[in-house]
Residue frames as qw, qx, qy, qz and C-alpha x, y, z in Angstrom:
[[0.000, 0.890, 0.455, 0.000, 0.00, 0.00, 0.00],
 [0.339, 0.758, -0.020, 0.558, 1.12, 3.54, -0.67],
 [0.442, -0.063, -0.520, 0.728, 2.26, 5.69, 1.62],
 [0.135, -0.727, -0.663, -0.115, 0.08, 7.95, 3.76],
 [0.127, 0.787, 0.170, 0.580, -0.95, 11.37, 2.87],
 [0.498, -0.423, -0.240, 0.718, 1.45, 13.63, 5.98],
 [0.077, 0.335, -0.117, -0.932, 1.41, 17.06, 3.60],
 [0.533, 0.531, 0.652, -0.094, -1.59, 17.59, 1.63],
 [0.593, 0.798, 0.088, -0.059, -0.41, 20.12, -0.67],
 [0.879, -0.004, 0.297, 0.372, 2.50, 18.78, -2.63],
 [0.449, 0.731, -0.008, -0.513, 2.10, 20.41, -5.76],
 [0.468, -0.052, 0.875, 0.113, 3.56, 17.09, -7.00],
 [0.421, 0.578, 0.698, 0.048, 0.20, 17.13, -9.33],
 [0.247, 0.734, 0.264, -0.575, 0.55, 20.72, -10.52],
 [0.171, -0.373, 0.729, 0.548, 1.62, 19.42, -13.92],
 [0.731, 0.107, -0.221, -0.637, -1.76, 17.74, -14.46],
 [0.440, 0.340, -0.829, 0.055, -0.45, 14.75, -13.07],
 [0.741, -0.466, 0.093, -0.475, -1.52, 12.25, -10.14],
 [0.012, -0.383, 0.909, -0.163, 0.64, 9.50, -8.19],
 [0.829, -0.144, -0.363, -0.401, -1.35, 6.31, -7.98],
 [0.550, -0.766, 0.311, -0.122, -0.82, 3.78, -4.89],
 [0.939, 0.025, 0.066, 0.337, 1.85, 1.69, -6.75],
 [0.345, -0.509, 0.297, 0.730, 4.34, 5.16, -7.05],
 [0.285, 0.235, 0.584, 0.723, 3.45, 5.79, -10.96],
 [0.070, 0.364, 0.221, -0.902, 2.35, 8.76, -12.00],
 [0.329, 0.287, 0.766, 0.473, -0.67, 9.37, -14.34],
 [0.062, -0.232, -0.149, -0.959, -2.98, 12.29, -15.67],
 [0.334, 0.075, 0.465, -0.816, -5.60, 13.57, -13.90],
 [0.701, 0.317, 0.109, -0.630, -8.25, 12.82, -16.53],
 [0.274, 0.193, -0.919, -0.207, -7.16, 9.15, -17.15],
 [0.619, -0.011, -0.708, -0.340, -9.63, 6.49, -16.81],
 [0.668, -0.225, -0.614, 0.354, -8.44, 5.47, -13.89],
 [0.043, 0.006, -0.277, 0.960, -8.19, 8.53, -12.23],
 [0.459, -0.242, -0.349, -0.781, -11.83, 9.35, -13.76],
 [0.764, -0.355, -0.439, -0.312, -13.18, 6.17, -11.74],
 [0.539, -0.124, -0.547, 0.628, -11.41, 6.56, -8.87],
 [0.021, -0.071, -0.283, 0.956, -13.10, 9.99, -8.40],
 [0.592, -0.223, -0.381, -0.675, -16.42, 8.90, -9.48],
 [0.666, -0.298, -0.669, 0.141, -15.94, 6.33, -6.16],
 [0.312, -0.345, -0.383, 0.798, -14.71, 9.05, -3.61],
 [0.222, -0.101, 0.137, -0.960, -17.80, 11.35, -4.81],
 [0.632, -0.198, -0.606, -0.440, -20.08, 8.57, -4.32],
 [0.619, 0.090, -0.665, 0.408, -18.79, 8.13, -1.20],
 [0.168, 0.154, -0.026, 0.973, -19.22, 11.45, -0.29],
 [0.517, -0.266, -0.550, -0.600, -22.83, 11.21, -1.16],
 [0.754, -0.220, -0.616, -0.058, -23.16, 8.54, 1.27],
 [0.358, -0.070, -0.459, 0.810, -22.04, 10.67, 4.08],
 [0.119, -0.056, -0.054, -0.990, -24.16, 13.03, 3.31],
 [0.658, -0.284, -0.552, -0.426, -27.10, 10.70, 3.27],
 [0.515, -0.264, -0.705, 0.410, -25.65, 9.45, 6.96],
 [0.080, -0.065, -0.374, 0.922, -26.20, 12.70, 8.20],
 [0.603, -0.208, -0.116, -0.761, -30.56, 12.17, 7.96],
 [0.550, -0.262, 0.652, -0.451, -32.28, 10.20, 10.13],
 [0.656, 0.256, -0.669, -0.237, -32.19, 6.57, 8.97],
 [0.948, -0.270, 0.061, -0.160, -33.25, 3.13, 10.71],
 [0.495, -0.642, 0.583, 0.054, -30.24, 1.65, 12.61],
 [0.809, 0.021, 0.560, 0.180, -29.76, -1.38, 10.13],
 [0.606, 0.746, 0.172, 0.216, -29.86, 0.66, 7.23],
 [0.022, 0.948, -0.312, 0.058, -27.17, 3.14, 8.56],
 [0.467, -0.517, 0.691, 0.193, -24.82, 0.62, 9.98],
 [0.671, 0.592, 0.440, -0.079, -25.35, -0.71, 6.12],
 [0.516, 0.759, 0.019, 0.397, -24.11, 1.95, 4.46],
 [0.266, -0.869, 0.415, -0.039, -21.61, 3.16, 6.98],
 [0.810, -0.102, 0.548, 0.180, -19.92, -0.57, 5.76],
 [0.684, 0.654, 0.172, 0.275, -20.41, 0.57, 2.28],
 [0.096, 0.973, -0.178, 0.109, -18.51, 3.57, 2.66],
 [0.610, -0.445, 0.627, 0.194, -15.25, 1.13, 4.41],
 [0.688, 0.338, 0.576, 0.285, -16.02, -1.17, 1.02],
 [0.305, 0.950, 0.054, -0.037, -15.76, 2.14, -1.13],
 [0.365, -0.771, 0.519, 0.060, -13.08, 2.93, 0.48],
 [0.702, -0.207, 0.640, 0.232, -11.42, -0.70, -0.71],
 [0.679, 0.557, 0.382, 0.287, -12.86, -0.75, -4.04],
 [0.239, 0.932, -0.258, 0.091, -10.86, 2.97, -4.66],
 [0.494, -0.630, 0.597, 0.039, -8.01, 1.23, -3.15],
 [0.796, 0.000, 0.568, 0.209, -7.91, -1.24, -5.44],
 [0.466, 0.819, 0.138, 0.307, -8.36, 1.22, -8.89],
 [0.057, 0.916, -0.397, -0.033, -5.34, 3.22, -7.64],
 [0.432, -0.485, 0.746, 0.149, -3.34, 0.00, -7.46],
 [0.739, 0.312, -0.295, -0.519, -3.31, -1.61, -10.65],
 [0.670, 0.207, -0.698, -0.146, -3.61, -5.54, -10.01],
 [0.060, 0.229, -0.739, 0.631, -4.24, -5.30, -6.55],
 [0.420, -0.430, -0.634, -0.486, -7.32, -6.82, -4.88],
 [0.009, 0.110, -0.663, 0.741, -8.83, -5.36, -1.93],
 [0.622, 0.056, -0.191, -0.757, -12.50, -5.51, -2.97],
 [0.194, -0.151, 0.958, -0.147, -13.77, -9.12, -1.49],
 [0.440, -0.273, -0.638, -0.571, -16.30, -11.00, -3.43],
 [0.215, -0.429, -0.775, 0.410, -17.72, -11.50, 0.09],
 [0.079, 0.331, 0.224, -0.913, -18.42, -7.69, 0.14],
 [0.424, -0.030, -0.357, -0.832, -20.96, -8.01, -3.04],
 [0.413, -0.135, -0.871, -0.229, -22.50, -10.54, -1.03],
 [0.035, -0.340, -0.429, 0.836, -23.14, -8.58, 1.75],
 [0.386, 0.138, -0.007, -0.912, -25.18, -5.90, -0.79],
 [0.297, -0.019, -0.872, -0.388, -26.71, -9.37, -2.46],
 [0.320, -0.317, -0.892, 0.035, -28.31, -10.26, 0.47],
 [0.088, -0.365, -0.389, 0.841, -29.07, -6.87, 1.93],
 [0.322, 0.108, -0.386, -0.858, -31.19, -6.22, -1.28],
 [0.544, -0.235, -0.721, -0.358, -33.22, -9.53, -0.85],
 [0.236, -0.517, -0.695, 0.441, -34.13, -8.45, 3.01],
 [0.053, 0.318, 0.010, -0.946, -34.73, -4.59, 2.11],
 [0.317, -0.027, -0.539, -0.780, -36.71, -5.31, -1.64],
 [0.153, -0.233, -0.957, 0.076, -38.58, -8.32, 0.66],
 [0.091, -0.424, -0.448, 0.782, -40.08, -5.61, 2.99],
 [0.288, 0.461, 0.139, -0.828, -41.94, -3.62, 0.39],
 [0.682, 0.293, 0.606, -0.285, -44.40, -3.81, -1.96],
 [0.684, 0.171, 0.555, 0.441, -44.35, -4.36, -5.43],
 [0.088, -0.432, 0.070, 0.895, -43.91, -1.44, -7.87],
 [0.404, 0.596, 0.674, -0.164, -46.74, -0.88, -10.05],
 [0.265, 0.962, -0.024, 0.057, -45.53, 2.36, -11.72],
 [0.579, 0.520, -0.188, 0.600, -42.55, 4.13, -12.05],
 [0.385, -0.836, -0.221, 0.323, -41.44, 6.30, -8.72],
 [0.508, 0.739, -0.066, 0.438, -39.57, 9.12, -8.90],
 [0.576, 0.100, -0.421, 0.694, -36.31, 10.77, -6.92],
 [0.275, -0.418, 0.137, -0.855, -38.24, 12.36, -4.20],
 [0.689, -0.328, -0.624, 0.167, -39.72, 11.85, -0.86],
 [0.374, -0.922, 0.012, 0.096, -38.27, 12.41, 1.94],
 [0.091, 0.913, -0.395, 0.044, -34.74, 13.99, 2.14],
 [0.739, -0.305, 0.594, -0.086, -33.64, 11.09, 3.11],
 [0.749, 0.262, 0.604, 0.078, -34.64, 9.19, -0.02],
 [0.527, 0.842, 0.109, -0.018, -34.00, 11.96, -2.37],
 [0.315, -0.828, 0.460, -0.051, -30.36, 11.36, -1.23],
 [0.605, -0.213, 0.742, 0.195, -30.14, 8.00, -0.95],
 [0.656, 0.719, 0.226, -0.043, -31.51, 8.58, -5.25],
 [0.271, 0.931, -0.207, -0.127, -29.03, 10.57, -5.46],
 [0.608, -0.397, 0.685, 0.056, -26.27, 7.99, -4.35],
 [0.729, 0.338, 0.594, -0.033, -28.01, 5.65, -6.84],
 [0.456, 0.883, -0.011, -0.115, -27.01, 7.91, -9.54],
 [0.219, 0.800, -0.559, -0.004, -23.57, 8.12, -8.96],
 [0.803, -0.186, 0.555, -0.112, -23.33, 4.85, -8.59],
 [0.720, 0.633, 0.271, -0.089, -24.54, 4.48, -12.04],
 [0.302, 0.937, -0.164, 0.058, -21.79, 6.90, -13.05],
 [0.570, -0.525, 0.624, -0.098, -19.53, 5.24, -11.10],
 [0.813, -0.176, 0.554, -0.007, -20.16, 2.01, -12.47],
 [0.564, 0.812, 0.130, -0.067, -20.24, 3.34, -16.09],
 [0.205, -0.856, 0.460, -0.116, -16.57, 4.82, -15.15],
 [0.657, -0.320, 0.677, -0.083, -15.35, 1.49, -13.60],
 [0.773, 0.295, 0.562, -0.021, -16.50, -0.15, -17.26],
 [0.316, 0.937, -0.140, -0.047, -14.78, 2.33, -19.27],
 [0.202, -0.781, 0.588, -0.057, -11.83, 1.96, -17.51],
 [0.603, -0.218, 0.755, 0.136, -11.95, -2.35, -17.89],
 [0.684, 0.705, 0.111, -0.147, -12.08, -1.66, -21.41],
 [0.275, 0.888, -0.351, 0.109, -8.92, -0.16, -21.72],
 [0.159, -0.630, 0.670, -0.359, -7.21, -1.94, -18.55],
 [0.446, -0.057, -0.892, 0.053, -7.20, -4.77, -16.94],
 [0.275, -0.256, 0.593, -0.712, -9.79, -5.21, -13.79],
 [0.073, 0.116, 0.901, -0.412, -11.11, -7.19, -11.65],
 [0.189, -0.412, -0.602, -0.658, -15.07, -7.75, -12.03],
 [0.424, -0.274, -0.620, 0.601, -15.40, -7.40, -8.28],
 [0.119, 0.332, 0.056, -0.934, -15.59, -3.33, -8.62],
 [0.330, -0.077, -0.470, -0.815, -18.12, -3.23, -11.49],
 [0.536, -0.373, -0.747, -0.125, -20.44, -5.96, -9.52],
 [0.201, -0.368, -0.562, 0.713, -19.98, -4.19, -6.32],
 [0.051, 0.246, -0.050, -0.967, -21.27, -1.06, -7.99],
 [0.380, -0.167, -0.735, -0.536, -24.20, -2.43, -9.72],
 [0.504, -0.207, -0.774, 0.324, -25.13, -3.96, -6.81],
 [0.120, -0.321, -0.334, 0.878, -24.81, -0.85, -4.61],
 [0.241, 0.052, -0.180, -0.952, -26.52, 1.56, -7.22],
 [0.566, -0.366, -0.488, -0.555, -30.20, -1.12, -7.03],
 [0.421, -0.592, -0.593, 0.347, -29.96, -1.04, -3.03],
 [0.085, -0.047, -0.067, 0.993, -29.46, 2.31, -3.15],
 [0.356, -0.202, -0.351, -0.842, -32.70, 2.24, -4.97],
 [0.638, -0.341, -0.691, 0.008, -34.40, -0.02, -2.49],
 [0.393, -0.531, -0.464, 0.590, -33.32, 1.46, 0.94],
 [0.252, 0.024, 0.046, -0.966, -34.91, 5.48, -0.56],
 [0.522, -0.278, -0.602, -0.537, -37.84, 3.09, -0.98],
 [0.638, -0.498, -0.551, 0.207, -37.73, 1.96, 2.80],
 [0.372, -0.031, -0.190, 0.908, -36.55, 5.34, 3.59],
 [0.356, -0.260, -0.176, -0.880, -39.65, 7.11, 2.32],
 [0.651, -0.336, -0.638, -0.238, -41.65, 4.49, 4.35],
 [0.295, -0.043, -0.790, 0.536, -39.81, 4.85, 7.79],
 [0.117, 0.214, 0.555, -0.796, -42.63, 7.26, 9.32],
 [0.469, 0.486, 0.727, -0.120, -45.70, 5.88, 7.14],
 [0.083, 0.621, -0.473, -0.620, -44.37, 7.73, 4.06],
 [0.795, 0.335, 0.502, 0.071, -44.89, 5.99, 0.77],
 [0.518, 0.006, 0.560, 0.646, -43.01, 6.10, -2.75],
 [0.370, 0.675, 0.052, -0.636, -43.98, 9.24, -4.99],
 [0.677, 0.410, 0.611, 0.016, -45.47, 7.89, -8.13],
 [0.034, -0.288, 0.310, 0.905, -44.76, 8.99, -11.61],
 [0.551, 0.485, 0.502, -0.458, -47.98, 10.27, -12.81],
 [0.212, -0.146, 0.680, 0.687, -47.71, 8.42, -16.38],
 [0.567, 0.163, -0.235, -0.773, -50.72, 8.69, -19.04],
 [0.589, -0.067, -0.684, -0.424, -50.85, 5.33, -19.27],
 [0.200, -0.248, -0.847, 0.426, -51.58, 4.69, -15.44],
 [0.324, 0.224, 0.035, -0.919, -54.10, 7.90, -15.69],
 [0.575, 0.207, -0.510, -0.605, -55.71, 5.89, -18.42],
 [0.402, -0.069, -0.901, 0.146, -55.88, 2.52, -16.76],
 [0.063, -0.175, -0.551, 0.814, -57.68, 4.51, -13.61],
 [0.500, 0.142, -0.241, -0.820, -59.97, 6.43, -16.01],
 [0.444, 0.161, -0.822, -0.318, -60.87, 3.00, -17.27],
 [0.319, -0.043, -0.916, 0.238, -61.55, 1.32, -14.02],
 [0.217, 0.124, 0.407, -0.879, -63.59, 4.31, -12.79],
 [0.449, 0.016, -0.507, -0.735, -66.35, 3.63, -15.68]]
């Protein structure tokens, strides 16, 4: 493992450059760089989401993810290095089939909204997405592990699950998107 950050401004990077944790330097707006910073603002995210009130399983949840984040960027700054444990996408694997268990089925579309909570934990879900999008870019070009890209996947449809049990915690419910064709189905039934 690299060595750990003592001065924070080097200026080491003011070339356009970045040190990765194996000592090699590369540009800021490489691949790898790119998905390394699409994990540490997802991360971010997920801090921000800790800081609303959230049901004790769900927080100590994502307060794991954020450790596992933490690994999977560890591993993209080291190329060939594996800190990401398939154990850890089993973790979200099974946390999605006790969370998705809990609620009902989805009948419509919802949209990113609720409560603050959930319109957070949406937002997460995005940059997951963007993340994971990132993460696949990058094993295009490079070698990686499928570990990261499965973690992320993973993450970004509990993400979408726990704003669904988020909007529920205080008899809250999932804000519908009002589509024509559920309008029209309604109309229909009213006759």
């Amino acid at each position: 493992m690299g060595k750990r950050l003592t001065q924070i401004a080097t200026r080491t990077g003011d070339d356009g450059t970045t040190g990765l944790g194996d000592n090699t330097r590369v540009a800021k707006d490489s691949l790898r760089i790119t998905a390394i910073g699409e994990v540490d603002e997802l991360n971010s995210h997920l801090g921000l989401l800790l800081c609303e009130p959230l049901p004790a399983e769900v927080r100590e949840l994502l307060v794991d993810v954020q450790h596992q984040l933490f690994n999977l960027g560890g591993e993209l700054s080291i190329p060939g290095f594996e800190l990401l444990k398939p154990e850890a996408v089993l973790q979200l694997d099974q946390a999605l089939a006790d969370h998705n268990a809990q609620l009902p089925r989805l009948a419509e579309f919802i949209l990113p909204a609720g409560t603050r909570a959930a319109a957070q934990a949406h937002v997460c879900r995005t940059v997951a997405r963007r993340a994971e999008r990132a993460v696949v870019a990058l094993g295009r070009a490079e070698a990686v592990r499928e570990a990261p890209r499965h973690y992320l996947n993973r993450l970004s449809d509990l993400l979408f699950v726990l704003a669904r049990v988020v909007n529920r915690m205080d008899g809250g419910d999932d804000v519908y998107w009002k589509s024509e064709r559920l309008a029209r189905a309604e109309g229909d039934s009213a006759d």
